[in-house]
N, C-alpha and C positions, 0 to 999 in steps of 0.2 A: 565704486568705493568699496572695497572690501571691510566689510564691516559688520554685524549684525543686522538681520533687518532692524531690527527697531532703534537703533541708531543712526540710521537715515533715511528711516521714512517716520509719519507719526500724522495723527488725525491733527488739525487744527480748524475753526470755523473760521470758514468764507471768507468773513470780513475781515477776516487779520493775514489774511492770502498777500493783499499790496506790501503792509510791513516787514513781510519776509522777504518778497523779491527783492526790498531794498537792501536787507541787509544783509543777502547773500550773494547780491549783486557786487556788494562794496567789500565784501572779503575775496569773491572773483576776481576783481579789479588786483587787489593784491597779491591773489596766486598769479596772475597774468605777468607782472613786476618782478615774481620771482621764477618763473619762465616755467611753470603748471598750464595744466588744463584748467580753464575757466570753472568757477563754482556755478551750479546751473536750478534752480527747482524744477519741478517734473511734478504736474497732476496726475496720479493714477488714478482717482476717484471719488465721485461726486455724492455724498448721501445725506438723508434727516436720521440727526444722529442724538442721543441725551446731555443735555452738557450741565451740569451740577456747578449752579452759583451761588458764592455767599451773599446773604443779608443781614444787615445790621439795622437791628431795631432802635434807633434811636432815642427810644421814649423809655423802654425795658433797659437795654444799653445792654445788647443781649445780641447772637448772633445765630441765626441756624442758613441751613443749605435746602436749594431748592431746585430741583429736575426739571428741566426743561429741553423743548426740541428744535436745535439747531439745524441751521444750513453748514454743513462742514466737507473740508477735503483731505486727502488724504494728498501729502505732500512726500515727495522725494530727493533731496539733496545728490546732484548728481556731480561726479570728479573722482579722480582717481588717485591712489595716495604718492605719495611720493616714490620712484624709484628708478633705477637706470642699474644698466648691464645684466639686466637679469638678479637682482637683489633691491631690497628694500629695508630701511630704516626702523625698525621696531622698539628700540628702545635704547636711555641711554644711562650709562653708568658713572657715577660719582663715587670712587674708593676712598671718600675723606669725611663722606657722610655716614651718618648712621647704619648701622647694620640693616634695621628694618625699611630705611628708606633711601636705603643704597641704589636700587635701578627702578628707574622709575619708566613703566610701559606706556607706550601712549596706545591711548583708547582702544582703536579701531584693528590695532594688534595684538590684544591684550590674550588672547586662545591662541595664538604660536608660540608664547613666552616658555619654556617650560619651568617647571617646577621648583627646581633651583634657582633661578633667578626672582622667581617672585616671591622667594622667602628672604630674599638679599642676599644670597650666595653669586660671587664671583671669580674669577682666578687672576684680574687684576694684570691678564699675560696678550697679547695682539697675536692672536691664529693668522697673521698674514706676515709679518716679517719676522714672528719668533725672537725680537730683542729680547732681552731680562732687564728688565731695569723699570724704575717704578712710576707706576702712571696715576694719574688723578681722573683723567676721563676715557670712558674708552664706551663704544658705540656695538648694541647686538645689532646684529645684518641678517635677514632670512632669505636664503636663496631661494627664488619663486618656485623653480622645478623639482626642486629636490626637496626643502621644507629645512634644509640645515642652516642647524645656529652658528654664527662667528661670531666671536668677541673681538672688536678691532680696534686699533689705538686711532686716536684725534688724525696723526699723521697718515695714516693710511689708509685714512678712511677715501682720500681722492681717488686714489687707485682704483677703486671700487665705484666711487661716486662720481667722477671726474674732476677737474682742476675747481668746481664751486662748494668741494669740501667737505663737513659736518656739519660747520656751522650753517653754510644755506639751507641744507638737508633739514637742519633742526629749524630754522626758519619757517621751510615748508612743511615739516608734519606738526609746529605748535598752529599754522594757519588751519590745517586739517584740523584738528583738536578744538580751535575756536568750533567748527563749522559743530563738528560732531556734540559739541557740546550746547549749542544752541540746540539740535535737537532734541540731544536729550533733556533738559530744561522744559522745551516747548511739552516733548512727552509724559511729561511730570504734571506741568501746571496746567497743560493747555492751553498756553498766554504768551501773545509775542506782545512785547511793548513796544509801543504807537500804533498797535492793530484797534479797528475801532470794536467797540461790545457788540457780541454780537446778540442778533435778536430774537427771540424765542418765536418759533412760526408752529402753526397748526393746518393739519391737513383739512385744504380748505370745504371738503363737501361735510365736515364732519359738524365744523364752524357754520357754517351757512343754515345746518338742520337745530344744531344746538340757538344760535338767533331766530329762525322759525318759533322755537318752540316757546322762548322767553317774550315775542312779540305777539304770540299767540296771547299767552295769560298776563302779561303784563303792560303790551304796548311799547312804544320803541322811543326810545330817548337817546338822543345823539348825545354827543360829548361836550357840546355846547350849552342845551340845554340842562344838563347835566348840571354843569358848574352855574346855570343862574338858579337852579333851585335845589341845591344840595342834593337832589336825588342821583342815582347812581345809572352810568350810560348803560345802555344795553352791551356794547361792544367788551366792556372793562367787567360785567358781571359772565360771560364767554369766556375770557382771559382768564378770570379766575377759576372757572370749571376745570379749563386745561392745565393749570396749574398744579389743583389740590389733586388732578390725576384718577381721581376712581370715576368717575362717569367718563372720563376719557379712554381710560384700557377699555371700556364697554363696549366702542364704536358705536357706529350706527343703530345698534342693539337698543341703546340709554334715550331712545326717541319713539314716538309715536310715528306710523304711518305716517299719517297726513303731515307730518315736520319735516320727513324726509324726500315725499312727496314737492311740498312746497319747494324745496333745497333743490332739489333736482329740476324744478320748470324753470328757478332762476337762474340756476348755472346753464343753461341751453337757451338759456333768450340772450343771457350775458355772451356767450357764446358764439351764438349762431344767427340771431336776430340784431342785437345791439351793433355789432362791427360791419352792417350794410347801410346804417342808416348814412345819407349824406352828409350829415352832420353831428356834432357830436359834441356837447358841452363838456366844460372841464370834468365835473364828476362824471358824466357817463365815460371820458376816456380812462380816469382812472378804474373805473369800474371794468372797460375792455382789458386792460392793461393787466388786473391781480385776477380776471377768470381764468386768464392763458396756462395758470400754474396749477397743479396739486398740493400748494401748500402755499400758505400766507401770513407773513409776518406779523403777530398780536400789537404792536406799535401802529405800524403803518396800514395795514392793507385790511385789519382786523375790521376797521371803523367803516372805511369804505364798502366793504362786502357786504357787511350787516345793513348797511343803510341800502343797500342795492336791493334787500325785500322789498322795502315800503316803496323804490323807486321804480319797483319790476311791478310793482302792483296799481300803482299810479298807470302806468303805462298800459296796462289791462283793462283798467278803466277809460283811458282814454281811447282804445281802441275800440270798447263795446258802443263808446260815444258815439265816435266819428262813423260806424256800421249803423246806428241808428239814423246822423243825420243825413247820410247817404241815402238811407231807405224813404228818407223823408222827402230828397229830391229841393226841388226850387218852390219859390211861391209864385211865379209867374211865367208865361211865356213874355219873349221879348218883343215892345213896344206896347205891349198892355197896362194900362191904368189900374193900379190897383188903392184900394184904402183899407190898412190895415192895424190891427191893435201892436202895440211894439214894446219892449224893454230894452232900453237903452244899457249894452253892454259895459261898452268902453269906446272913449273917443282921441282921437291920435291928431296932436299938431303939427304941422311942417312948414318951413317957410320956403315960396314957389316965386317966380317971376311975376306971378299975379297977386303975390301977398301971403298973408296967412292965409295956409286953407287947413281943412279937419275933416278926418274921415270918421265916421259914426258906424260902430258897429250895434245892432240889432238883433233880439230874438222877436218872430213873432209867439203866439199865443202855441202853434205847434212847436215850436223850437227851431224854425228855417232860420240861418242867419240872412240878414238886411244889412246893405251897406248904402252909406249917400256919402257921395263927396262934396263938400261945399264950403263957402267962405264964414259962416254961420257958426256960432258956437251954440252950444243946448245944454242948457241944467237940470231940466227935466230928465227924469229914471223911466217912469211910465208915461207914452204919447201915442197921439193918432196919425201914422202914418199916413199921406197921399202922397202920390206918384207917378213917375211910370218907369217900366221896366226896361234899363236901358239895353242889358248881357246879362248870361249869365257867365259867371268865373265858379275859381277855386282858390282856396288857400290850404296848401298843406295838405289835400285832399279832400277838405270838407266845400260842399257848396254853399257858394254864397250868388243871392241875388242882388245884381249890382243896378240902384236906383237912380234918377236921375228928375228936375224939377220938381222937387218936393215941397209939399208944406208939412209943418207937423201943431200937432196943438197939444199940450197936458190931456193926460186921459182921464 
């Protein structure tokens, strides 16, 4: 497309990427009808870019703009403009209209026009068969190789154009003119309509030290609990930091050590440790899912990341756990009799070919866990284990010693 760059190409975000292919798919569709090259978009480039939106205050009834850092592309409108025999359609002329709006250029020709025509100078005469006689339309042609202007009448324009005319010719360069003009539009506003909003994202290691440092002094309040006790989530007071922008231009700078520190053990378990484990609950997948990036959408990905502290720290914890009850071993060898003080963890129902049965999990007094399977249910918290040792197992890593003919009594 011979044109200006910034008339066929132009930043747009991400998410308004599908509503363009549509609609320059469907003007394609009708260069193709008029027997053009297909209209095409073309990504040249993918970046986090500022996008300045209005808000309207409702309450003031008041409106300001707010900076924000988008996912955006950089799109290219690809086709070529109308033309055959070595010439091409540039503009076309009206001698019945107005002086000043006598030739009207279309867009993407608008720097071959010379000087007299875009003041509305004509001579109203066809440089191709030299009749005299007076005309109402007549068409400028720019030869490609040479860069020379012709003024040609309606009639002879086929000569030049072949047996589909002027009019097809105008056909296909007001299809061009749609095209070019949606860009420039989009270049203006930045807004294709039916593209969805798009969503403000933050560079995610910046978000992670920034949530550090507000869980540090404040504790961490999800968006849930947020709304049952008016208090404000951790995630949406982050959003606002990136928002208002001065602790944001600071980087990593706007934190303490041990914030950044923090930010960086969770992004490397998130990482490197979380996407081995064999299993993976729904939050931890989301959590695998928004570490993969360098940047994270303040809606979506904002809540889950922040919550990924408390959840990488749990995890820490439960790993120093399960290293202790390891060090702690079994409470018996197997087929030994043992009688021991217990606390009754948690007890698990199932229904078996032999009925209800229930498994009972145990701590003793050192913290070994204790299992008995049995037909028996227990209400007692605190009891006196006797037994004997049937195996030892594992669950999950941790030992357990697996009991068998038990009695138990309240302790």
């Amino acid at each position: 497309m011979k044109s200006e760059n910034r008339k066929t190409t132009c930043w747009i975000p991400k998410s308004h990427l599908p509503a363009l292919k549509i609609k320059v798919e469907a003007l394609g569709r009708k260069a193709a009808k008029l027997g053009m090259e297909p209209f095409g978009i073309e990504v040249l480039e993918e970046a986090v870019k500022p996008w300045t939106r209005q808000i309207l205050d409702m309450e003031d009834r008041v409106g300001y703009h707010r900076q924000e850092m988008i996912h955006a592309v950089k799109v290219r409108v690809t086709g070529e403009p109308p033309q055959m025999d070595g010439y091409r359609l540039i503009a076309r002329i009206d001698m019945e209209a107005a002086h000043a709006a006598r030739v009207t250029p279309l867009t993407w020709a608008y720097d071959s026009i010379p000087e007299p025509y875009l003041s509305g100078e004509a001579t109203g005469h066809c440089d191709h068969c030299h009749q005299p006689r007076e005309r109402r339309w007549l068409f400028l042609l720019e030869e490609v190789s040479s860069g020379k202007i012709l003024e040609v009448g309606r009639t002879c324009l086929k000569d030049f154009l072949g047996h589909s005319g002027g009019d097809t010719m105008l056909r296909r360069a007001q299809l061009l003119l749609s095209v070019i003009n949606l860009m420039e539009e989009i270049d203006e506003d930045g807004y294709v309509q039916g593209g969805k909003p798009p969503e403000p994202v933050v560079d995610l290691r910046w978000l992670m030290s920034a949530a550090a440092m507000q869980i540090r002094k404040r504790g961490f309040v999800s968006r849930t609990l947020a709304e049952e006790t008016g208090d404000v989530a951790t995630a949406d007071i982050v959003g606002e930091m990136v928002r208002t922008g001065a602790q944001y231009r600071e980087g990593l700078a706007a934190f303490a050590s041990e914030d950044v520190n923090q930010a960086d053990a969770v992004l490397a378990w998130a990482r490197e440790v979380l996407p081995k484990k064999a299993e993976h609950s729904e939050f931890e997948t989301m959590i695998v899912h928004h570490a993969r990036f360098d940047t994270v959408g303040l809606k979506r990905g904002a809540g889950v990341m922040t919550a990924a502290i408390t959840a990488y720290d749990r995890d820490q914890e439960q790993t120093a756990g399960l290293k202790e009850l390891l060090a702690l071993g079994y409470a018996g060898d197997p087929g030994e009799r043992l009688e021991l003080l217990c606390e009754r963890k948690r007890s698990i129902s199932s229904e078996t070919k032999w009925g209800l049965m229930w498994k009972h999990i145990f701590c003793d007094t050192d913290g070994r866990q204790i299992v008995w399977k049995t037909s028996k249910a227990i209400e007692e918290t605190k009891v006196k284990l006797k037994g004997r040792v049937k195996e030892h197992g594992e669950y999950r890593g941790i030992p357990q010693t697996i009991m068998t003919r038990c009695t138990v009594q309240p302790a």
